[in-house]
C-alpha positions as CSV (number, residue, x, y, z in Angstrom):
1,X,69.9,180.3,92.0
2,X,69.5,184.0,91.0
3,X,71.2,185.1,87.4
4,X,72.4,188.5,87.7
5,X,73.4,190.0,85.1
6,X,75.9,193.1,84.8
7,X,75.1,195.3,81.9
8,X,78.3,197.3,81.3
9,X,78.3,199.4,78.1
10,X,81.4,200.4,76.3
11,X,82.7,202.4,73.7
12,X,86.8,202.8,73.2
13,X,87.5,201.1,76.3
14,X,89.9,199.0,75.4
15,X,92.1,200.1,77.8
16,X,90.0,199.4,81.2
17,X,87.8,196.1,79.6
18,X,90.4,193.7,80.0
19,X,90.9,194.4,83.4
20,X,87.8,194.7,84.5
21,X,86.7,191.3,83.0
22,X,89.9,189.8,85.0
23,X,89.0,191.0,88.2
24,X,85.1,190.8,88.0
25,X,85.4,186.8,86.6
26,X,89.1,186.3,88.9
27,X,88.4,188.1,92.1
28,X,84.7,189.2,92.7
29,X,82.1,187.0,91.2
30,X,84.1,183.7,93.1
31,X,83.1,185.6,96.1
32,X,79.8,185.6,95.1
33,X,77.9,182.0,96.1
34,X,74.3,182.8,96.2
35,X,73.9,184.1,92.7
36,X,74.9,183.2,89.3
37,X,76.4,185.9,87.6
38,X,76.9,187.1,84.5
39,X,78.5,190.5,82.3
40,X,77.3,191.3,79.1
41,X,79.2,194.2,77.6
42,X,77.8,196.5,75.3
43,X,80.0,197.5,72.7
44,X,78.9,200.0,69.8
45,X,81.8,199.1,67.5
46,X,84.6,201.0,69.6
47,X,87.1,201.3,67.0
48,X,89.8,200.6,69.2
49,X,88.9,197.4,69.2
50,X,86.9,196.9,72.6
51,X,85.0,194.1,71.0
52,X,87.6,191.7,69.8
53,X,88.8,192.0,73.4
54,X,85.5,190.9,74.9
55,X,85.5,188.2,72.4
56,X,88.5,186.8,72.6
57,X,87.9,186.7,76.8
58,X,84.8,185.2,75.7
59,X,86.2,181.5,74.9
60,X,87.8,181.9,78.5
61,X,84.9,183.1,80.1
62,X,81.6,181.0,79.9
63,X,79.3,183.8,81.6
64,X,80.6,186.8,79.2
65,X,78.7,187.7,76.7
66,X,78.7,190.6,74.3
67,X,76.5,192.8,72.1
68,X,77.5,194.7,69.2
69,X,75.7,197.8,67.7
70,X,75.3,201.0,66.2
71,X,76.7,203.9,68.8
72,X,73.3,206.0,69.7
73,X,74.1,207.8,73.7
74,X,74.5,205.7,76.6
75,X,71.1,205.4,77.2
76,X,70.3,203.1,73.8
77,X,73.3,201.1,74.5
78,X,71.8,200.3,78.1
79,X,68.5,199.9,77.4
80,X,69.5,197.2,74.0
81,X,71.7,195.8,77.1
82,X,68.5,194.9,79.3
83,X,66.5,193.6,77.1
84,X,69.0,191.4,75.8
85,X,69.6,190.1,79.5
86,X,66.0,190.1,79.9
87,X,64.5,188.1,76.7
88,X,68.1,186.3,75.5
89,X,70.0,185.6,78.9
90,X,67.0,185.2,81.4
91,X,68.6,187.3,84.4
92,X,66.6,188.1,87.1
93,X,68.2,191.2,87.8
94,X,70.5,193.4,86.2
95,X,73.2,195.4,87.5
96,X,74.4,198.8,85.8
97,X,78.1,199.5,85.8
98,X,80.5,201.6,84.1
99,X,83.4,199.8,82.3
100,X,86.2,202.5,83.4
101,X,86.4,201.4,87.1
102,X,84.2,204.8,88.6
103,X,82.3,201.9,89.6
104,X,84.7,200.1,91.4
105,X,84.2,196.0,91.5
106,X,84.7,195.1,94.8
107,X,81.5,196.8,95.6
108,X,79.2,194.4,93.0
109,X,79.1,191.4,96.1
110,X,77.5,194.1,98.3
111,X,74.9,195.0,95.9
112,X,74.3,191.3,95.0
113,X,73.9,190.9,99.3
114,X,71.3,193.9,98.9
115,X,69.6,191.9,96.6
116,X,69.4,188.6,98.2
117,X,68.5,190.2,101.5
118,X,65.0,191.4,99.8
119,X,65.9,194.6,98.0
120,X,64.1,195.2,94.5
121,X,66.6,197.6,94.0
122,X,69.7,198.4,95.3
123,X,71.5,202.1,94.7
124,X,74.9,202.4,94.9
125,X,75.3,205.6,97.0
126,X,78.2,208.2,97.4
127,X,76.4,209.8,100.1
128,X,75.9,207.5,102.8
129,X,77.9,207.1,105.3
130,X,80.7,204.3,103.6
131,X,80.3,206.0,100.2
132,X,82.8,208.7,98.5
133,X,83.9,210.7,95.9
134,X,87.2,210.9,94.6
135,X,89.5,213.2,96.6
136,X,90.7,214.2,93.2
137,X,88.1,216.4,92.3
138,X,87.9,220.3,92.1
139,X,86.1,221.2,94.6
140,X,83.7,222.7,92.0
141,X,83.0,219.4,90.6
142,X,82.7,218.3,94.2
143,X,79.8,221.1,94.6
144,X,78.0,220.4,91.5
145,X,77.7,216.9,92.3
146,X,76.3,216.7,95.4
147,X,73.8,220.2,95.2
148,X,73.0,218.4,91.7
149,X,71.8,215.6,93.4
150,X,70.2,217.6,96.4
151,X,68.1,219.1,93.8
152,X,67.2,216.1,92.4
153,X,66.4,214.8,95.4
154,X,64.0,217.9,96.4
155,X,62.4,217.5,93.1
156,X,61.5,214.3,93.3
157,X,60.9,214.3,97.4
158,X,62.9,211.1,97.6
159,X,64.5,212.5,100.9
160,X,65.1,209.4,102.3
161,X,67.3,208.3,99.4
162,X,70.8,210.0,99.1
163,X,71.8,209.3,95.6
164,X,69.6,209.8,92.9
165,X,72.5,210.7,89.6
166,X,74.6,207.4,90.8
167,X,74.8,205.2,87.5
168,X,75.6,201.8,89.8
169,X,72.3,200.3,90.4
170,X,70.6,196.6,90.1
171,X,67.5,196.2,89.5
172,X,64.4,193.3,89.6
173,X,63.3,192.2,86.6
174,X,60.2,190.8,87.9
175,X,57.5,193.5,88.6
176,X,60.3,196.4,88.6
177,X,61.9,196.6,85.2
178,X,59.7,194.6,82.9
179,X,57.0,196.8,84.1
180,X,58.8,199.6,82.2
181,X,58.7,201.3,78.7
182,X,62.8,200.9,78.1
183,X,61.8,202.1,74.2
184,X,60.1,205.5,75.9
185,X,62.5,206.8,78.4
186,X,63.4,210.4,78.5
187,X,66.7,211.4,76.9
188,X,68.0,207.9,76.3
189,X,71.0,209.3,74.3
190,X,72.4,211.2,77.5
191,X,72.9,210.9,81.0
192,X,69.7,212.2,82.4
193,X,67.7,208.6,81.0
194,X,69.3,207.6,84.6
195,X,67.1,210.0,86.6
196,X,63.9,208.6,84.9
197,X,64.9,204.9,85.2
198,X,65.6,205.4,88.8
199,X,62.0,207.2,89.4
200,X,59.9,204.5,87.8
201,X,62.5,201.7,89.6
202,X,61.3,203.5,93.0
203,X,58.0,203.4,91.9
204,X,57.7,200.1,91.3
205,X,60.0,198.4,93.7
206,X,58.3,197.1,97.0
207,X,62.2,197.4,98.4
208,X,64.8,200.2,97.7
209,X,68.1,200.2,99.8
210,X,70.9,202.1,99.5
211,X,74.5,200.6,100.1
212,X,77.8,202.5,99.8
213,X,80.2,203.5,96.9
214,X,83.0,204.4,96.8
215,X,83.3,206.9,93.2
216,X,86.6,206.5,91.9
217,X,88.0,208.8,89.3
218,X,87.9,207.8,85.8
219,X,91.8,205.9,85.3
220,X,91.6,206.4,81.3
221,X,90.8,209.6,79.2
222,X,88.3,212.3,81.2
223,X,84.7,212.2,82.0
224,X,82.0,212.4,79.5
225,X,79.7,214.4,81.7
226,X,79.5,217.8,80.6
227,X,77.4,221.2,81.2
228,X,75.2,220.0,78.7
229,X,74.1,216.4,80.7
230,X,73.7,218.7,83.5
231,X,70.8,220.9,82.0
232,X,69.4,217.7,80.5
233,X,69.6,215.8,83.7
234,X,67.7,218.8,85.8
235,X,65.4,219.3,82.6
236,X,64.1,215.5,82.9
237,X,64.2,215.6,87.2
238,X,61.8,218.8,86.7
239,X,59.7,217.0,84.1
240,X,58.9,214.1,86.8
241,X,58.7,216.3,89.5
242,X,55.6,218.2,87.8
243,X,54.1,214.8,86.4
244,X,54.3,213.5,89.7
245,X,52.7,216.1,91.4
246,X,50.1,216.8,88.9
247,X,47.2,215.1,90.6
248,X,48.7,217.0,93.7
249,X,48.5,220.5,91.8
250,X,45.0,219.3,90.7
251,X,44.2,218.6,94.4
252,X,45.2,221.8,95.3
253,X,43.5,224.1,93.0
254,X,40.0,222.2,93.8
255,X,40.7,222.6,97.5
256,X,41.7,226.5,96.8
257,X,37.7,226.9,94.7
258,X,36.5,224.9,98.2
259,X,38.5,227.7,100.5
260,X,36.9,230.2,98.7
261,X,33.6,228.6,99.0
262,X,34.2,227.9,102.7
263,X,35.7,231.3,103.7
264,X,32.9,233.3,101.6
265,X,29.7,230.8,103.2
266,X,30.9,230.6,107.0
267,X,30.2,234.8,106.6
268,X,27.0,234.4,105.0
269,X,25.8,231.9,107.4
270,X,27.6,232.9,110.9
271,X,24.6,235.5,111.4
272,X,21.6,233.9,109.9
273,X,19.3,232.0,112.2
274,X,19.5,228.5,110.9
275,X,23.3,228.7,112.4
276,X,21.6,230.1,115.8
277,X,19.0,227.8,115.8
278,X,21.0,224.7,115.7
279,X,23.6,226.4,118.6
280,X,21.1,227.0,120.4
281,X,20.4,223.4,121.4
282,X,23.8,223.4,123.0
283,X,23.9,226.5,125.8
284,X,23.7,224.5,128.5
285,X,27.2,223.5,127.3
286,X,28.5,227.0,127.3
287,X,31.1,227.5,129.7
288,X,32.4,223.9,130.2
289,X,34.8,222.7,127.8
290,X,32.5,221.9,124.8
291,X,30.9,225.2,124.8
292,X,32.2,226.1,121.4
293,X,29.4,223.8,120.4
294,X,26.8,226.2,121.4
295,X,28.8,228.4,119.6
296,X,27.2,229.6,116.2
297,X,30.3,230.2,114.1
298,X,31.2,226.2,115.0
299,X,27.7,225.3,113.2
300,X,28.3,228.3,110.3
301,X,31.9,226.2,110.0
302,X,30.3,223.0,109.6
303,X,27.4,224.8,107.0
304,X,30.3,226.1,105.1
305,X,32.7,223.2,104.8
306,X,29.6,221.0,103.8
307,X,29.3,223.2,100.9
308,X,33.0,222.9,100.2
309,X,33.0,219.7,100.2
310,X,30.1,219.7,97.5
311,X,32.4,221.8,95.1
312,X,35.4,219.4,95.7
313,X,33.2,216.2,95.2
314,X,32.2,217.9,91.8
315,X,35.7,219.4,90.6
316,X,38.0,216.7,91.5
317,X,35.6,213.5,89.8
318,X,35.6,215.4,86.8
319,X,39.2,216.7,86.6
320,X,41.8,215.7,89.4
321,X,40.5,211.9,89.2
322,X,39.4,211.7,85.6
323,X,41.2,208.6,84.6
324,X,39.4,207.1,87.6
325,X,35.5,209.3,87.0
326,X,32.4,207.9,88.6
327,X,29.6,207.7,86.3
328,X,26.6,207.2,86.3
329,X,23.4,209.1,88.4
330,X,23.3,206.2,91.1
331,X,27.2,205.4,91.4
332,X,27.6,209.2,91.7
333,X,25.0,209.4,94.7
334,X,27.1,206.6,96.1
335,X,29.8,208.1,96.2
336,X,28.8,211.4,97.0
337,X,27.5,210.1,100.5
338,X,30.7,208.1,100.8
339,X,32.8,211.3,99.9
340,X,30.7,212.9,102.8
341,X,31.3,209.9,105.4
342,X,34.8,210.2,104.6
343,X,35.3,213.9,104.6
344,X,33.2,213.8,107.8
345,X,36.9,214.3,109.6
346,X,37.2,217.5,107.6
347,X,33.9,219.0,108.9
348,X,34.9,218.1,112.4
349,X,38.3,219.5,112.2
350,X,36.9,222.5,110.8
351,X,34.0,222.8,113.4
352,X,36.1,222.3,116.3
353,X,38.9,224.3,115.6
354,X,36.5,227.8,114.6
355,X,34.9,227.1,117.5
356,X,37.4,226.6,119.7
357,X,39.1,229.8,118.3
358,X,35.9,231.6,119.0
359,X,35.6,230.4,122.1
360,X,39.1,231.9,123.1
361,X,39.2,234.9,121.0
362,X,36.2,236.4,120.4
363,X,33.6,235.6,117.4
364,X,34.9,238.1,115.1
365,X,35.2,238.0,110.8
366,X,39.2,237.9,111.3
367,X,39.2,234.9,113.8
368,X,36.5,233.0,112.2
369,X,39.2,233.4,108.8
370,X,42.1,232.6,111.0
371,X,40.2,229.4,112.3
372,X,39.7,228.6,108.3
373,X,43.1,229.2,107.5
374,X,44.8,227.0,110.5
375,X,42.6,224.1,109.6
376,X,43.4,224.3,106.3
377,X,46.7,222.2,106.2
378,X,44.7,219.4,108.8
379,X,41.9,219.3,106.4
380,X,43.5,218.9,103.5
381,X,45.7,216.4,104.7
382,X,43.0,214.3,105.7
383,X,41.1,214.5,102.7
384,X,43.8,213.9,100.0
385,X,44.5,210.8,101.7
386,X,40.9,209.5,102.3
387,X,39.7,210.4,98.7
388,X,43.1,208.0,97.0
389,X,42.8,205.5,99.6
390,X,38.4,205.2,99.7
391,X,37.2,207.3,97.0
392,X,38.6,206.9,93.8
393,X,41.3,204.2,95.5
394,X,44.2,205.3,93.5
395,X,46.7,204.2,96.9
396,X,46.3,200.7,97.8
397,X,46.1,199.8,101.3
398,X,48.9,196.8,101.7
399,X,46.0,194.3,102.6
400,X,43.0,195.5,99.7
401,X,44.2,193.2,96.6
């Protein structure tokens, strides 16, 4: 059987923890049959006296447990929580929740379900249909919120997840969260470490699902999220955004030196005879629907983009792929005639859709850069996905161990 465990830190909540040990151990985890679970609280010496609650429901309780230590940000307290469970208690999993009931714990079986239906980790979402927020709030709050969490969203193109700042979330231990630097996570003493736990979770689950939430408003004292968090939490969403994207932006700058490349050579060579000479193989096709082989410009194209494709090879071995550089004189003529077999699609795109455009609309400088520019987003497409998947095989294909 599965131990999950529910990290719940605290800090003066001596007014919600009794309760919410009563109904998590009374009402929800007897509900519960295909997992064994478990709530460590995380107490940094609350001077209300949180902690001699959780220990005197302790000698009641056999699967509470509690940890005790210096108050650092909600972040420390979480990450000293899952290690704990991890190397002390042995979970499996473990669970995030608030101890002030915004996490409400009726909702903890249908996270555990996520779980034992296959999820490596399972987000609690206000923003699915099921999910909520409390009625309660401004409407300004209400905004903030949810555009908060759109721009998260955007800049971490997670579209098809709908809550990325929700702080109830469980979590694999196997191959998700040991696979993570808990001691290196941005801003662990605020709110944002959230956003950067959740990206590397993504990234490292095979499974993500969504289930809903619904947000209940704090019962005790007011909510420790402030303008502050918000800046922080943006700060650290914009921070992964840009890391994520940098071999992306990398990409992108070779393929702009290759456009130049491309655009400046198909001029040179569209009137010179080598361009003719090969064309002129092909009249007898003019006229039928492969006559934009016979066409000149089509073999300038394919000139060009071999050339392109010559700076690219170059640029993005030495810089967009460094961590993964061929070396070497003979593994680097390897590879350059693999990089050509597999950016063979780009040459074709690129021939046939300048020809084609010739063809239709005359063989003039401004179509030949239009027929450039409207293969651009095809050809790029094609080749940022063949170089990660056969070149420098930074994407794994599901059956390539």
């Amino acid at each position: 059987m599965q131990k999950i465990v529910i990290v719940m830190p605290s800090y003066n909540e001596a007014d919600n923890i009794t309760r919410m040990i009563e109904e998590l151990f009374i009402k929800e985890f007897p509900q519960i049959k295909d997992a064994e679970m478990h709530l460590l609280v995380v107490d940094d010496n609350s001077p209300d006296g949180t902690g001699k609650i959780v220990k005197e429901k302790m000698e009641k309780h056999e699967n509470l447990h509690l940890l005790t230590g210096q108050k650092q940000g909600l972040g420390w307290a979480y990450i000293r929580g899952f290690k704990y469970a991890m190397d002390k208690l042995g979970a499996d999993a473990v669970m995030e929740m608030d101890a002030d009931f915004q996490h409400p714990p009726r909702f903890v079986k249908d996270m555990v379900k996520a779980y034992s239906d296959g999820a490596d980790y399972v987000i609690g979402s206000r923003y699915i249909k099921g999910g909520s927020v409390p009625r309660q709030w401004a409407l300004s709050r209400k905004a903030i919120s949810y555009f908060g969490n759109l721009f998260i969203r955007l800049v971490l193109v997670k579209p098809k997840l709908h809550d990325l700042t929700t702080g109830f979330r469980l979590m694999k231990v196997k191959g998700v969260l040991d696979k993570i630097d808990l001691d290196n996570l941005m801003e662990p003493t605020r709110f944002a470490y959230k956003v950067d736990l959740l990206y590397q979770c993504i990234k490292n689950a095979k499974k993500t699902v969504e289930v809903p939430l619904e947000f209940a408003p704090r019962t005790k004292e007011q909510s420790k999220f402030n303008p502050k968090e918000m800046i922080s939490t943006f700060k650290v969403a914009i921070i992964l955004g840009i890391r994520d994207k940098k071999r992306f932006i990398k990409f992108g700058t070779v393929g702009f030196t290759g456009y130049i490349i491309n655009a400046v050579a198909l001029e040179l060579f569209s009137g010179t005879a080598i361009a003719s000479t090969f064309a002129s193989f092909f009249t007898v096709l003019k006229g039928t629907v492969l006559g934009f082989i016979a066409e000149p410009s089509a073999w300038a194209a394919g000139i060009a983009a071999e050339l392109a494709i010559i700076n690219n090879f170059t640029f993005n071995n030495i810089w967009t792929f460094k961590a993964e550089k061929i070396k070497g004189f003979f593994n680097i003529v390897r590879k350059f005639l693999e990089f050509n077999l597999a950016a063979l699609g780009s040459v074709v795109i690129q021939f046939v859709v300048i020809g084609l455009m010739v063809v239709l609309f005359g063989d003039t400088r401004l179509i030949r850069q239009l027929g450039i520019l409207v293969s651009l987003p095809l050809v790029l497409s094609f080749n940022y996905t063949m170089y990660n998947l056969f070149i420098w095989k930074t994407w794994k294909l599901p059956w390539r161990k």
